[in-house]
PDB file of N, CA, C and O in Angstrom:
ATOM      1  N   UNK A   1     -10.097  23.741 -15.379  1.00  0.00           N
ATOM      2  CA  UNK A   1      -9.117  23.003 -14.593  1.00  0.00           C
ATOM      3  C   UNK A   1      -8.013  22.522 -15.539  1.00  0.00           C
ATOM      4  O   UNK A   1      -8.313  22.189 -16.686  1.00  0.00           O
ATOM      5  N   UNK A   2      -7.094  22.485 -15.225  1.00  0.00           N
ATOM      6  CA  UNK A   2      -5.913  22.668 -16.111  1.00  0.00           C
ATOM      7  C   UNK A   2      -4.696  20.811 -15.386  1.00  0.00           C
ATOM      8  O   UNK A   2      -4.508  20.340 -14.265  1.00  0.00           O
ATOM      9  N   UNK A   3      -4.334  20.499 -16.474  1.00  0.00           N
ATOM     10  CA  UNK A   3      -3.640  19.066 -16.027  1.00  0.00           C
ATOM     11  C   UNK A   3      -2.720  19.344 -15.218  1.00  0.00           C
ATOM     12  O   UNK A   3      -2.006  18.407 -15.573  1.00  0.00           O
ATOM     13  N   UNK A   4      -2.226  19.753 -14.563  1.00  0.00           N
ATOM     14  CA  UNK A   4      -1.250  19.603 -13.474  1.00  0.00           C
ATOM     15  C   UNK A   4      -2.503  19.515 -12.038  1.00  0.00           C
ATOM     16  O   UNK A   4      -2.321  18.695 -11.138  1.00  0.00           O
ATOM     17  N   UNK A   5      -3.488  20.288 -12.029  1.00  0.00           N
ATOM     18  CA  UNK A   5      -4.219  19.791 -10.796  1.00  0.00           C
ATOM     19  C   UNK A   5      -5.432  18.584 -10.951  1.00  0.00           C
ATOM     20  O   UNK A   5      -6.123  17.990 -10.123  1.00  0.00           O
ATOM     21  N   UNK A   6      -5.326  18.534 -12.469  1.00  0.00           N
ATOM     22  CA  UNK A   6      -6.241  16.896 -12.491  1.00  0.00           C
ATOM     23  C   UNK A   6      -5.017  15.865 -12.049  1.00  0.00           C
ATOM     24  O   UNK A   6      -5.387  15.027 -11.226  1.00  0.00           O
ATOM     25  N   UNK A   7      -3.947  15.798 -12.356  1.00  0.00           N
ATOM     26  CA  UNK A   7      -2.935  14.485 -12.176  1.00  0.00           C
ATOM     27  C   UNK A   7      -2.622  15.015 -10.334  1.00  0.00           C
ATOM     28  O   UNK A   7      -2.302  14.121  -9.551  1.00  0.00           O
ATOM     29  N   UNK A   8      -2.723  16.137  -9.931  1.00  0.00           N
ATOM     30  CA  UNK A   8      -2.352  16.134  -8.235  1.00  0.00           C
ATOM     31  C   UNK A   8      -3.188  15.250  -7.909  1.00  0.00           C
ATOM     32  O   UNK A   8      -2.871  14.117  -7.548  1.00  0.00           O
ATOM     33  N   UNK A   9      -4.581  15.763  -8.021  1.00  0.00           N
ATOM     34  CA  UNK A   9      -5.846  14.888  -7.341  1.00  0.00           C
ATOM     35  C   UNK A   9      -6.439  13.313  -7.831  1.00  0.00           C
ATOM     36  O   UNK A   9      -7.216  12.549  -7.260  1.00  0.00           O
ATOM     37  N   UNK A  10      -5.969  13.240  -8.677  1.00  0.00           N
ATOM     38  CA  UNK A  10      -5.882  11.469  -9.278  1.00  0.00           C
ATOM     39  C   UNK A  10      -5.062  11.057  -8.281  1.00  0.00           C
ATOM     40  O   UNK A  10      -5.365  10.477  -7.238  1.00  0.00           O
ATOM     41  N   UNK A  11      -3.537  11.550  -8.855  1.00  0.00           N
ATOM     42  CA  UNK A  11      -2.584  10.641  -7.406  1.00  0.00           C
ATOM     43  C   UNK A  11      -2.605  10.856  -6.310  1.00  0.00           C
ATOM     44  O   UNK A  11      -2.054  10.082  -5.527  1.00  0.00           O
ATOM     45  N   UNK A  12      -3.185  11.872  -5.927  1.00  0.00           N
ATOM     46  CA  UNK A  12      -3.986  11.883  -4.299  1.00  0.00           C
ATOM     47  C   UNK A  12      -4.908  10.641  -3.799  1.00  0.00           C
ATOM     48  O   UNK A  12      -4.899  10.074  -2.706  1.00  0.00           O
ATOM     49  N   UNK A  13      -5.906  10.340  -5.235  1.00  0.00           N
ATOM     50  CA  UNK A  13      -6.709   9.334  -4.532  1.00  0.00           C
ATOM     51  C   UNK A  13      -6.487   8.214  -5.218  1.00  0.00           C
ATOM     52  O   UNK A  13      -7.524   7.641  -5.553  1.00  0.00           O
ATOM     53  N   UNK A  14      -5.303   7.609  -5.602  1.00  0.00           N
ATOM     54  CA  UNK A  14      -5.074   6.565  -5.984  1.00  0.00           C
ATOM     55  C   UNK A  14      -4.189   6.210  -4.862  1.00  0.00           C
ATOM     56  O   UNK A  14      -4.394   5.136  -4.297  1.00  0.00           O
ATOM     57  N   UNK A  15      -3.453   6.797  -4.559  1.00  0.00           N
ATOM     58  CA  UNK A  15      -2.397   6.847  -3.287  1.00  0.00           C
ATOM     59  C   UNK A  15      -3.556   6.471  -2.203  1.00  0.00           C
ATOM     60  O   UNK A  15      -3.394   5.601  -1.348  1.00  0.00           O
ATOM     61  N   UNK A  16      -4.794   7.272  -2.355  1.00  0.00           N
ATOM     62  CA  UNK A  16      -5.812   6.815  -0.643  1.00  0.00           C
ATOM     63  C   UNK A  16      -6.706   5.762  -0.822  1.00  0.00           C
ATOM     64  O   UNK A  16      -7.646   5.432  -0.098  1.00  0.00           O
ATOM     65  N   UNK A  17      -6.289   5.241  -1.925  1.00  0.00           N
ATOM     66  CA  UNK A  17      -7.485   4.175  -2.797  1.00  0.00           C
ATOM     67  C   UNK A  17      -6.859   3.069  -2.624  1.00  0.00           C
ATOM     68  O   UNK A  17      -7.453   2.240  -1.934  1.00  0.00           O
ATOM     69  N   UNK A  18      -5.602   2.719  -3.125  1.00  0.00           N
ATOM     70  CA  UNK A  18      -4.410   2.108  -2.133  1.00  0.00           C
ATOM     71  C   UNK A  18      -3.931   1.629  -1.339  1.00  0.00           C
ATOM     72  O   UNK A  18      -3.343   0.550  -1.412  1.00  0.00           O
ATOM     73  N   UNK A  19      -4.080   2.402  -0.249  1.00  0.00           N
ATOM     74  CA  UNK A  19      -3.698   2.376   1.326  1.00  0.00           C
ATOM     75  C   UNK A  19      -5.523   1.379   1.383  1.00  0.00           C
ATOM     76  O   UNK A  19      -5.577   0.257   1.886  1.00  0.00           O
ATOM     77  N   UNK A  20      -6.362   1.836   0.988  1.00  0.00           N
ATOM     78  CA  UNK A  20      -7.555   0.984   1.998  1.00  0.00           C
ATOM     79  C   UNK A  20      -7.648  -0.379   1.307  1.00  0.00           C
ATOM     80  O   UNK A  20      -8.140  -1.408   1.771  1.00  0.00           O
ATOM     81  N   UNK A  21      -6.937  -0.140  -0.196  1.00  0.00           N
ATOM     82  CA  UNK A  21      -7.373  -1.393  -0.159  1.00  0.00           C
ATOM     83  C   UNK A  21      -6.567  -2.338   0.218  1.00  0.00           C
ATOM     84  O   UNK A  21      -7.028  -3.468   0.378  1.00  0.00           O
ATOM     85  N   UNK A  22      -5.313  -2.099   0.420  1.00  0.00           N
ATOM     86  CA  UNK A  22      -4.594  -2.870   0.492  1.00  0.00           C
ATOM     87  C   UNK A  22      -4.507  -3.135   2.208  1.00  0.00           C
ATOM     88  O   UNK A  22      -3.684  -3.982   2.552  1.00  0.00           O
ATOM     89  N   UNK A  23      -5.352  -2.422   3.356  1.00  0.00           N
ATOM     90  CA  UNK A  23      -5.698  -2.378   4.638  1.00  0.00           C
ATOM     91  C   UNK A  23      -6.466  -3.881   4.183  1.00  0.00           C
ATOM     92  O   UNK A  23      -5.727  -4.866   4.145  1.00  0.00           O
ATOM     93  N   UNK A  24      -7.454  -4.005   3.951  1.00  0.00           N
ATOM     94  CA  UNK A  24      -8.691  -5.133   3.326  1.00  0.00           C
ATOM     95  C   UNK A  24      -7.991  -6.505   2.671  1.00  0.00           C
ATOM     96  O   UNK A  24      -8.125  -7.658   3.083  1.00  0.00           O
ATOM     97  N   UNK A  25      -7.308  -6.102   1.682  1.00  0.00           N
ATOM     98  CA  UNK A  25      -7.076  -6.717   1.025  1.00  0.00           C
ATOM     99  C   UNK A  25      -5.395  -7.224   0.572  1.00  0.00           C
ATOM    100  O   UNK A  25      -4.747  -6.275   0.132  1.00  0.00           O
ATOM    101  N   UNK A  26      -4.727  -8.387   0.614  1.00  0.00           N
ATOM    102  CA  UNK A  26      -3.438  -8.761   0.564  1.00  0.00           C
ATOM    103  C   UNK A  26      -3.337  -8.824  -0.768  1.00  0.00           C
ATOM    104  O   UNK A  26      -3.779  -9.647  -1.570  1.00  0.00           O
ATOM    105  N   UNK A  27      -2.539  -7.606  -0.939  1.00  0.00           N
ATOM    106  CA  UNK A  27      -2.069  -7.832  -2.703  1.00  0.00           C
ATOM    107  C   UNK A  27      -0.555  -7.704  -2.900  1.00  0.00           C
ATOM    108  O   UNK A  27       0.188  -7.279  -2.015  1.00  0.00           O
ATOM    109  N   UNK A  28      -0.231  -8.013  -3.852  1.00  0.00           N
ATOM    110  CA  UNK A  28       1.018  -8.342  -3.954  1.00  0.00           C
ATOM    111  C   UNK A  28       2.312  -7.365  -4.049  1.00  0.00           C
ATOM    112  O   UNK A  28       2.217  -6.341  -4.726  1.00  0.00           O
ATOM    113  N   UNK A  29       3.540  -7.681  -3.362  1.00  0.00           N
ATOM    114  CA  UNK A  29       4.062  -6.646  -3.496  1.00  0.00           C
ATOM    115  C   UNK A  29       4.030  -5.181  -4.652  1.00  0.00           C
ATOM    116  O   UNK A  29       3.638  -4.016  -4.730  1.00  0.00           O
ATOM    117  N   UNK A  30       4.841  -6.389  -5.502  1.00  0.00           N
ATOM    118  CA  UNK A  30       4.583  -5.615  -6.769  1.00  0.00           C
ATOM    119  C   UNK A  30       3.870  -4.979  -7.456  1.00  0.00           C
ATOM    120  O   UNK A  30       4.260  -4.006  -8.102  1.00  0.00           O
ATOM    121  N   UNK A  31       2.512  -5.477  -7.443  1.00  0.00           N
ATOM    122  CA  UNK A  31       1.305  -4.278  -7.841  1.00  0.00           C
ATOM    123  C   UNK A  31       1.436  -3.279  -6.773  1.00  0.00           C
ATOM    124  O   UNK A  31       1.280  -2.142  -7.218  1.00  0.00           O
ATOM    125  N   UNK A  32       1.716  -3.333  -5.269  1.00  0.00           N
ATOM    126  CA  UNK A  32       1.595  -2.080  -4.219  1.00  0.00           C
ATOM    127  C   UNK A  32       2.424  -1.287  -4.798  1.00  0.00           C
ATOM    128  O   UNK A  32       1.982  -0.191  -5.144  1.00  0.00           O
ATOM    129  N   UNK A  33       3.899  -1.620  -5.075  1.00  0.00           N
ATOM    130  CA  UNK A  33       4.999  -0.799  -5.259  1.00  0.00           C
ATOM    131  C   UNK A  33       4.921   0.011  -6.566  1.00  0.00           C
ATOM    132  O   UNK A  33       5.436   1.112  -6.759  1.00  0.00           O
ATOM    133  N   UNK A  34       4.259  -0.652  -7.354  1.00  0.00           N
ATOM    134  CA  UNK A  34       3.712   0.309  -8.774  1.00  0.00           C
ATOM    135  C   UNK A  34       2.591   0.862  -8.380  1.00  0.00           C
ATOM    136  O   UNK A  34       2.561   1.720  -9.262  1.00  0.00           O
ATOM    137  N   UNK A  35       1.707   1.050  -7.806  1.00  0.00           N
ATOM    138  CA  UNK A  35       0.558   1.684  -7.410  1.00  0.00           C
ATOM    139  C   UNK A  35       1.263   2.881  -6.170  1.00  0.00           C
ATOM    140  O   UNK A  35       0.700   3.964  -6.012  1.00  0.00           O
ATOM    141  N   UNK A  36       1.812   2.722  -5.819  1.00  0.00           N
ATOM    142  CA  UNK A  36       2.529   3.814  -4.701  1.00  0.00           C
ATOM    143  C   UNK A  36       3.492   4.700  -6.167  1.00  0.00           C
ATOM    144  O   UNK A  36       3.396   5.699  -6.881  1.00  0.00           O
ATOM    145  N   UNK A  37       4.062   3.945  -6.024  1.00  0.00           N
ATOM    146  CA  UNK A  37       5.107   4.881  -7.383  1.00  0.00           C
ATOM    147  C   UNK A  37       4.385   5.807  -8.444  1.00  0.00           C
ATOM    148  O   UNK A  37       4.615   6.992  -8.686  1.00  0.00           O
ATOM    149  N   UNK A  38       3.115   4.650  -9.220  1.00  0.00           N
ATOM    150  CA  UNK A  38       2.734   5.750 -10.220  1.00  0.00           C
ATOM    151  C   UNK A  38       1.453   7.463  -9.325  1.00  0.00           C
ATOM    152  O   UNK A  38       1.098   8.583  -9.692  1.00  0.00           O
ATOM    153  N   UNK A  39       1.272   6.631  -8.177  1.00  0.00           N
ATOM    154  CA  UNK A  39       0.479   8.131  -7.936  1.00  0.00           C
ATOM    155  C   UNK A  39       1.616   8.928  -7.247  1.00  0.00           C
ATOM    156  O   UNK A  39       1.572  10.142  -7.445  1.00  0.00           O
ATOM    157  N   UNK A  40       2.573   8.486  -6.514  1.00  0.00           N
ATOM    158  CA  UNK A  40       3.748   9.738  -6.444  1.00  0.00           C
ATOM    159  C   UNK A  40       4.072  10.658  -7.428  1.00  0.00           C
ATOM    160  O   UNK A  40       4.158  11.885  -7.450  1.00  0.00           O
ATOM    161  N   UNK A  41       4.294   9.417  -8.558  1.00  0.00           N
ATOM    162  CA  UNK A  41       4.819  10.352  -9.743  1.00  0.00           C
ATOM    163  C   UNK A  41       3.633  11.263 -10.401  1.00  0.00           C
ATOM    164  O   UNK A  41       3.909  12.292 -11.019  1.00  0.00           O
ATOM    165  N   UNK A  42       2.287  10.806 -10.222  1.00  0.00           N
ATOM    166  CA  UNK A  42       1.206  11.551 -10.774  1.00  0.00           C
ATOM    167  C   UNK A  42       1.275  12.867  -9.749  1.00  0.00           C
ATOM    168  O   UNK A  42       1.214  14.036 -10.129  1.00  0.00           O
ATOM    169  N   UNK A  43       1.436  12.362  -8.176  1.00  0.00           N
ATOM    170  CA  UNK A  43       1.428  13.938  -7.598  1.00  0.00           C
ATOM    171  C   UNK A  43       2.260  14.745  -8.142  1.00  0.00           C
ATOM    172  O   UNK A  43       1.871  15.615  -8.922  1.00  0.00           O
ATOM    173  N   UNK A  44       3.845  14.547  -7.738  1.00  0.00           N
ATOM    174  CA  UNK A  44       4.796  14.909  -8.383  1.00  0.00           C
ATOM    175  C   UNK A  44       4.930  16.125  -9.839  1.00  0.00           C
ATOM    176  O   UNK A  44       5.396  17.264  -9.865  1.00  0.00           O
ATOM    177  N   UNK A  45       4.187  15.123 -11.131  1.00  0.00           N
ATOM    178  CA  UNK A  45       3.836  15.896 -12.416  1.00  0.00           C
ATOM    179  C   UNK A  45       3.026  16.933 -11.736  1.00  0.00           C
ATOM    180  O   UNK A  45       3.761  17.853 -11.376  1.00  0.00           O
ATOM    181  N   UNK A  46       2.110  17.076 -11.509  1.00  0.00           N
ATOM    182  CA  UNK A  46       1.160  17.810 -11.232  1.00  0.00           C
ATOM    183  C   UNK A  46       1.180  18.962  -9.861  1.00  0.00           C
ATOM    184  O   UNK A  46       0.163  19.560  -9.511  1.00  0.00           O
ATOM    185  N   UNK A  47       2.421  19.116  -9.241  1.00  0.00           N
ATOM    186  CA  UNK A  47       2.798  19.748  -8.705  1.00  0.00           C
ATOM    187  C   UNK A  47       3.551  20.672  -9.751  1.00  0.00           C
ATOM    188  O   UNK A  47       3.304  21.856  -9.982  1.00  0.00           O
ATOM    189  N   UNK A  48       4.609  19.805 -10.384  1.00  0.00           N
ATOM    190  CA  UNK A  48       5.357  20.491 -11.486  1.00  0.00           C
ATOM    191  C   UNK A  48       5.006  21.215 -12.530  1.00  0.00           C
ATOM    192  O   UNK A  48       5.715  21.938 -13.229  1.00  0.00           O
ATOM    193  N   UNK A  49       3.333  20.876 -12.640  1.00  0.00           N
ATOM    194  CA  UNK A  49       2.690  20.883 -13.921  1.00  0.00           C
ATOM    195  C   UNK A  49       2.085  22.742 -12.724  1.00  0.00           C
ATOM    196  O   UNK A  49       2.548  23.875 -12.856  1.00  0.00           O
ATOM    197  N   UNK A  50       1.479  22.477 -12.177  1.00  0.00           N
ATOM    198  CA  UNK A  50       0.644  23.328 -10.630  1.00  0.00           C
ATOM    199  C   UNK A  50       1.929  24.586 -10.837  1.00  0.00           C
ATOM    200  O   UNK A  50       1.578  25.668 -11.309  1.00  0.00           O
ATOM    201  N   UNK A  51       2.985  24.430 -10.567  1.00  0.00           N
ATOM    202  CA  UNK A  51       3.786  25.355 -10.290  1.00  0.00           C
ATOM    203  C   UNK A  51       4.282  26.559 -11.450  1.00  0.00           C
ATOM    204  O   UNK A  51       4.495  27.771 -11.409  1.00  0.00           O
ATOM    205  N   UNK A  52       4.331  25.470 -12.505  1.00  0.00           N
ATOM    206  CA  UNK A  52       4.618  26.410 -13.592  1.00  0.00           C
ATOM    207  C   UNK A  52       3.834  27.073 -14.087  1.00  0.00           C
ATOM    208  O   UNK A  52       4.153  28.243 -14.297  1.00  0.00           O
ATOM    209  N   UNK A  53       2.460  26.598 -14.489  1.00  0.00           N
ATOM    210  CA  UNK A  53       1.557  27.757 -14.830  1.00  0.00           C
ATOM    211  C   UNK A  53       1.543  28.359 -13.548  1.00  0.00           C
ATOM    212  O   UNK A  53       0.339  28.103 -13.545  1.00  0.00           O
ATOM    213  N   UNK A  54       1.718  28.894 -12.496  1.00  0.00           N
ATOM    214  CA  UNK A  54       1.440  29.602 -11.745  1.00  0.00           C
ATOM    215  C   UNK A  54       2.380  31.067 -12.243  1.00  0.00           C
ATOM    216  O   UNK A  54       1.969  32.227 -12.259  1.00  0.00           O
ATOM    217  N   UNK A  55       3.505  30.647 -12.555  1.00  0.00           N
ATOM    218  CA  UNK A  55       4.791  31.811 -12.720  1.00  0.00           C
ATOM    219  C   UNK A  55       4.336  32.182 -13.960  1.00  0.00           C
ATOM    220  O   UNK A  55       4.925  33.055 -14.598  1.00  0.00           O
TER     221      UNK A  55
END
């Protein structure tokens, strides 16, 4: 398994790890908005990372 599909599936489930807890639990903006951001950007890499070794 190669790092562009370990960082997809991290920020896949940090992004769904996230959403429940923050369903449960009132946390603060600012940790949400960095916790949304860094697993975007983890999908993101790892799409980028996914695509190029593919070619």
């Amino acid at each position: 398994m190669n790092k562009g599909v370990i960082a997809l599936i991290t920020g896949c489930m940090l992004l769904a790890s996230n959403q429940i807890v923050n369903h449960f639990y009132p946390i603060p903006d600012f940790l949400y908005g960095l916790l949304i951001g860094l697993s975007i950007g983890l999908i993101l890499f790892g799409i980028t990372r996914f695509t190029k070794k593919a070619n």
